[in-house]
N, C-alpha and C positions, 0 to 999 in steps of 0.2 A: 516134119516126119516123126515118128512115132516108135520109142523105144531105141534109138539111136545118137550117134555122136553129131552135137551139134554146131556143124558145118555147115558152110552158104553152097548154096545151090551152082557159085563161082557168076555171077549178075556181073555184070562188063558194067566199067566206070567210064566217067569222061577223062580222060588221058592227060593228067597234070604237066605241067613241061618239066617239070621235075625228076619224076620218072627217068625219063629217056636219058637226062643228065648225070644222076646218080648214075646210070648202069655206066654209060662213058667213061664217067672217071674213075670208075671202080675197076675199068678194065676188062669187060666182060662179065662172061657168066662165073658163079663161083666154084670153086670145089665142093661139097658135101662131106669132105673128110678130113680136111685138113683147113688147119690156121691159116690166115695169111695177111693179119694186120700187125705191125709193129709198134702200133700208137700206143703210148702207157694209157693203161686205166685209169677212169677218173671212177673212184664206188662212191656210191651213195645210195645202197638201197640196205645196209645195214641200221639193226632195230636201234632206235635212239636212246633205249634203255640199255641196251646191252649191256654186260662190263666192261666190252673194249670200247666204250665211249661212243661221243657221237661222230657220226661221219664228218666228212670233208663237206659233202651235200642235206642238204634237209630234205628228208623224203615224206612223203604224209601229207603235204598239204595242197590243199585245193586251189585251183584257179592261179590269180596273182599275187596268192600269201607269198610264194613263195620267192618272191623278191625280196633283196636287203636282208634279208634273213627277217622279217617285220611279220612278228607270230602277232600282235593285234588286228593284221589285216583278214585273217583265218574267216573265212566262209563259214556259218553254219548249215550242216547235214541238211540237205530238206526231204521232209516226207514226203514221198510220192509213190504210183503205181504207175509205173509203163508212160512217164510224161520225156516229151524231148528235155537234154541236159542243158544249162546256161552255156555259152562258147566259153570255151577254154575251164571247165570246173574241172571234167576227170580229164585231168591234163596226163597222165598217166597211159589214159588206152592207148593201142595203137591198133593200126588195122595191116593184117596182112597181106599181101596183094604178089601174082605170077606176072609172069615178064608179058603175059595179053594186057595187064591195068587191070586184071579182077579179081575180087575181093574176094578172100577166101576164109579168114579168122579174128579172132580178135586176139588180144594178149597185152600185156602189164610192162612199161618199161621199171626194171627194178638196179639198172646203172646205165650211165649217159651210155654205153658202148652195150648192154643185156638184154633182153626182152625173155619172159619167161611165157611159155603158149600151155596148149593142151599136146601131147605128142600127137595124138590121130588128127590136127591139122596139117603136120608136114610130113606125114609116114611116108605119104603116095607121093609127092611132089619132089621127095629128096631119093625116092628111088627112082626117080625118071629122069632124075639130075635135072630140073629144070632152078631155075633162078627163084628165090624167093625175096621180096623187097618189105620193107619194112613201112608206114607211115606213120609217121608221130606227129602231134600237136593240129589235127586236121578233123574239126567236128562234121563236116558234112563231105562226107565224099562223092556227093551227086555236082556239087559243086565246079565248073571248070578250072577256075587256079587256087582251089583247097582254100582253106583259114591262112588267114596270115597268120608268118611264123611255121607254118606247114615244112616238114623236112620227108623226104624219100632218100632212104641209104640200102642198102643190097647185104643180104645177110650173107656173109663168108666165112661161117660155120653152121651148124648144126649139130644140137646135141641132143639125142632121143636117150631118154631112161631105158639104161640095158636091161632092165625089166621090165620091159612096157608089153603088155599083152592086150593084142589088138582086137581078140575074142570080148575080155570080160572088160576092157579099159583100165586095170589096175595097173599104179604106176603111170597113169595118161598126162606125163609132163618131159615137157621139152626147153632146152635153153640155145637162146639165138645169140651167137655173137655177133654183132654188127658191124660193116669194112668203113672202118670212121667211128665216130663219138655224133649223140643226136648233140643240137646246141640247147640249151635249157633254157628258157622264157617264162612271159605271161602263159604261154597255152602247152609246151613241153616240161615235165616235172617228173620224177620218180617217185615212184609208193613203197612203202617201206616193208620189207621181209618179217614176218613174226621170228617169235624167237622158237628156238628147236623147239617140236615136240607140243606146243602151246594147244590147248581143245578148244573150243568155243563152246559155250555154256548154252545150252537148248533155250530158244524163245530170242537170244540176243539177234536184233535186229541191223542187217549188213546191207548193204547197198552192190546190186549186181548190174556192173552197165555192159553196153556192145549196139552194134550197128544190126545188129541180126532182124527178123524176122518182127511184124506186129501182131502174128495170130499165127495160129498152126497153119495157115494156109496165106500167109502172105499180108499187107505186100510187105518187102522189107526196103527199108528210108535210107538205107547207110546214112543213118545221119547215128552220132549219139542217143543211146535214152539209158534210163533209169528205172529200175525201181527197185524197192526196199524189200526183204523178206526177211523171217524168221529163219532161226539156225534149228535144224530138226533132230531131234536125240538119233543117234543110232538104231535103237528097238524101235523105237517110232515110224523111222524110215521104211527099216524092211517089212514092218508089218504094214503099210501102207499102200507098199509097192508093189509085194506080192498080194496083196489086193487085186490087182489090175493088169498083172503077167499074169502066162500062162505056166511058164517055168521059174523054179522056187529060184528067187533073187537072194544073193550072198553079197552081202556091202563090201568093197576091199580094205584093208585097213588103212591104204591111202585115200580111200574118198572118207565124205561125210555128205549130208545132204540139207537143202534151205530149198524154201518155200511153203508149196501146198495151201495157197492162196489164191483164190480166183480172181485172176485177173492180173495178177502179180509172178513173174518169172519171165526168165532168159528163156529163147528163143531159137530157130533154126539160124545160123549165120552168127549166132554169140559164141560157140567152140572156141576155146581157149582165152576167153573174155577173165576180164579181174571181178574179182566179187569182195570188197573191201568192207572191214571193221573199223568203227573209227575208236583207238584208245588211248587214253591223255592229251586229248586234243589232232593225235595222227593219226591218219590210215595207214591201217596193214592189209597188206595180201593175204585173205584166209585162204579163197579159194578161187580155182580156173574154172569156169564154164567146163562138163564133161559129154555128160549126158542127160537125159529124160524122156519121159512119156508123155507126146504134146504140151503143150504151155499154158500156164497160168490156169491149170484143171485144178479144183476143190480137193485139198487132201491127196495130191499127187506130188512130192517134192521133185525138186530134182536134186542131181547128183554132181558134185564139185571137186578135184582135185584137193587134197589136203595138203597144201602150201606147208606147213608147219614140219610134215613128214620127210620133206627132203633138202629142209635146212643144209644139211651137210654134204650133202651130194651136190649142192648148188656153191658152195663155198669152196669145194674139191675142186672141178670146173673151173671156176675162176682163180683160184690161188693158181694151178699148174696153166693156166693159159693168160695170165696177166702179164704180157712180154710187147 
C-alpha cells in the first residue's frame, strides 16, 4: 500500500503448538495496562561502548556468534538486495502475531524479557484489548513447528509513546514487555541500542530485515529477508518525497529516512521491523520500519523510527518496571 504505515495485511499462519501453550501458561489474555511479571530482568541490549560498561548479555551479534561469548565466530554483513536471510542470522527479529496465529509486525528483541516495535502496530490491537504474542528465533513462519529453538510468549504490557501521533507517525515507537524471559540461543540474540542522540551519516549503508511483503503487490513469504540500503540526509529525504506527495511532507525529528534504491527496501508487513548498523564489529538498532511510498521505487526513501531519539524514554520504562 502506498504512503502508509507498514503493516501485514494480518495473512493466517499454520498454528505452532507453541502458541496455544504460551497463552495457557500465561494465564489468559493480558492486561494492556498494567505489569504483571515478577521475573528479574535479565538487560542486554545496552551499547557495549557505553560508559556504564558492557552488559551482562552480548547484544550485536549475528547467528551463533553469540555463543561462549566467541567474537571470532562473528558472521560477516553480506551484501544483498531483497534475498531470503541464512536461519538464525538476524536472530534479533521477531514477528508479531494476535491470538487468530496472524502475523501482524515485526520488531527487535532489544532484552531477553523487551521487544521494541513501531507504535501503529499495536495502537488498534491494544484498544480492542485483544492478546498480542510475541515470536522469537523463528525464520519461517509458513513453516508448521517454526525453526528450532523457536519461542511464543504473550506480551503482558504495552507501551505506546505518549507522544505518538497516529496522523503524521511521529514518535511511532512502542516497547513490549514480555510474561517470561525469551531463552537465548544459536537463533534468539539481542541487538544492541545506540547510544542517546547518535545520527547516522548520509550514504552509511544498514541492513533493514522483516517477513513483510516481496513487491508492492505481494506475495509476502513470512519467511526472513534482507536487504541493505543507504541512510538518506534529512534534506535529501524531504525533497524526494515531496517529489511524489501531493501534500508538502515535514520529516519528524524522530524519523530519519534509508533507501531509495530500486529494488531495495522494507516492505508492506515490515512495520516495526529492525533496520540495523553494524559498528565495531556490532549491530545497533538505528531504526524501526515506519512508513513509505511503495517499495523499492528509484529515489523514493522510506522512513524509519529514530532508535537514537528515545534512548531515554526506553531506559525510564525499564529502570521503573524492572521488578
Amino acid at each position: 500500500m502506498l504512503g502508509v504505515p507498514l503493516t501485514s495485511a494480518g495473512g493466517g499462519l499454520p498454528p505452532p503448538p507453541p502458541l496455544a501453550a504460551a497463552a495457557a501458561a500465561a494465564g489468559g489474555a493480558p492486561s494492556s495496562s498494567s505489569s504483571s511479571s515478577s521475573s528479574s530482568l535479565a538487560v542486554g541490549f545496552l551499547n557495549p561502548s557505553s560508559s556504564s560498561g558492557k552488559s551482562k548479555y552480548i547484544c550485536g551479534l549475528k547467528g551463533n556468534s553469540n555463543n561462549n561469548n566467541n567474537n571470532n565466530n562473528r558472521r560477516v554483513s553480506r551484501v544483498v538486495g531483497g534475498d531470503d536471510a541464512a536461519e538464525n542470522e538476524w536472530c534479533w527479529q521477531v514477528a508479531l502475531i494476535n491470538s487468530l496465529n496472524q502475523y501482524l509486525c515485526g520488531g527487535a528483541l532489544v532484552g531477553k524479557q523487551w521487544v521494541l516495535t513501531a507504535a501503529h502496530c499495536v495502537t488498534n490491537i491494544v484498544r480492542s484489548g485483544d492478546a498480542i504474542y510475541v515470536r522469537v528465533g523463528d525464520n519461517d513462519l509458513t513453516s508448521k513447528y517454526g525453526s528450532s529453538g523457536a519461542q511464543t510468549l504473550r506480551v503482558a504490557t504495552t507501551y505506546i509513546h505518549h507522544n505518538h501521533n497516529s496522523a503524521t507517525l511521529d514518535n511511532d515507537v512502542a516497547l513490549l514487555k514480555l510474561h517470561g524471559e525469551a531463552s537465548l540461543g544459536p537463533g534468539v540474540c539481542l541487538v544492541c541500542l545506540p547510544a542517546r542522540g547518535v545520527e547516522r551519516q548520509a550514504g552509511t549503508r544498514c541492513t533493514v530485515t522483516g517477513y513483510g511483503y516481496m513487491g508492492e503487490t505481494g506475495p509476502i513469504p513470512l519467511r526472513i529477508r534482507e536487504a541493505e540500503l543507504p541512510v538518506v540526509s534529512d534534506s535529501e529525504c524531504i525533497r524526494k518525497i515531496n517529489a511524489v506527495t501531493e501534500k508538502i511532507f515535514i520529516l519528524p525529528a524522530s524519523s530519519f529516512c534509508a533507501g531509495g534504491e530500486m529494488g531495495q527496501d522494507a516492505c508492506q508487513g515490515d512495520g516495526g521491523g529492525p533496520l540495523v548498523c553494524q559498528v565495531d564489529g556490532f549491530y545497533e538498532l538505528a531504526g524501526l520500519v515506519s512508513w513509505g511510498f511503495g517499495c523499492g521505487r528509484e529515489d523514493v526513501p522510506g522512513v524509519y523510527v529514530k532508535v537514537s531519539s528515545f534512548i531515554g524514554w526506553i531506559n525510564q520504562i525499564i529502570s521503573v518496571n524492572n521488578i
